[in-house]
C-alpha positions in Angstrom: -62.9 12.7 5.7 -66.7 12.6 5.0 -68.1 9.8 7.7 -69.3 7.8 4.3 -65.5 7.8 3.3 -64.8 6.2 6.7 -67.4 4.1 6.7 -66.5 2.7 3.3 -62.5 2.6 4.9 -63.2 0.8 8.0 -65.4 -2.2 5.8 -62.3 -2.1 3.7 -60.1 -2.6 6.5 -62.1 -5.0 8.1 -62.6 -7.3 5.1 -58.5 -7.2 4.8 -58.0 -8.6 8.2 -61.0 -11.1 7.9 -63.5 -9.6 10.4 -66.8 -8.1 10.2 -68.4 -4.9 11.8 -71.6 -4.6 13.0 -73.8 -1.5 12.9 -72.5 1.0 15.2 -69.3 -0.5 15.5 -67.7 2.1 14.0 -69.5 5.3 16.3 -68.7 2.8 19.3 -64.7 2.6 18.6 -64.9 6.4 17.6 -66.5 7.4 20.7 -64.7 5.6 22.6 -61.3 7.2 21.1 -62.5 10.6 21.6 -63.5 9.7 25.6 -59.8 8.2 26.0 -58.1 11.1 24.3 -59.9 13.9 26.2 -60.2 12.2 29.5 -56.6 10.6 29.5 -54.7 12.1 26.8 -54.4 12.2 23.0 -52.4 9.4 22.6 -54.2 7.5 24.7 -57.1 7.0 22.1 -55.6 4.2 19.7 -54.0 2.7 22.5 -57.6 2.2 24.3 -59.2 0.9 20.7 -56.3 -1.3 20.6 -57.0 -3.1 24.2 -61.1 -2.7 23.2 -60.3 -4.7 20.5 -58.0 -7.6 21.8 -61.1 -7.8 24.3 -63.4 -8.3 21.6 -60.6 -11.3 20.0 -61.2 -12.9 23.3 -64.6 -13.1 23.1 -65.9 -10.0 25.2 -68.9 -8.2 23.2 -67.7 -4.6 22.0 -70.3 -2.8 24.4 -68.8 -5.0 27.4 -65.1 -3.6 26.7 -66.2 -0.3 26.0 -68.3 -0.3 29.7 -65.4 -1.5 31.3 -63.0 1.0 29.0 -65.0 3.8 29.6 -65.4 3.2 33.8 -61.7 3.3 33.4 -61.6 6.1 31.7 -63.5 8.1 33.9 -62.0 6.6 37.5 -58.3 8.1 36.1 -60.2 11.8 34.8 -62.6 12.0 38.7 
């Protein structure tokens, strides 16, 4: 998938479920999945997007539950 096909896919999926992404949303999620499935494991990656963004339906700002995702992240790979 070109990274303008996903683009267009995740403003398409947004718009379904009545959110909005800002810019760099999308890099931010992504990189975060890649950091989760290579520092935990594979399937760990949509499962730490997931918790990333039920923080973010709280209230916390994206970069906040990444930080804290990430820290994670790297505490359970040390």
């Amino acid at each position: 998938m070109e990274p303008s096909e996903l683009d267009s896919w995740a403003e398409e999926a947004a718009e379904a479920v009545g959110v909005s992404l800002a810019p760099g949303d999308v890099a931010t999620v992504l990189d975060l999945a890649r950091d989760a499935a290579h520092g935990i494991a594979r399937p760990a990656a949509p499962l730490t997007t997931f918790i990333a963004g039920m923080a973010v339906g709280r209230g916390q700002p994206l970069a906040e539950a990444v930080a804290a995702l990430n820290a994670a992240i790297e505490r359970r790979s040390s």
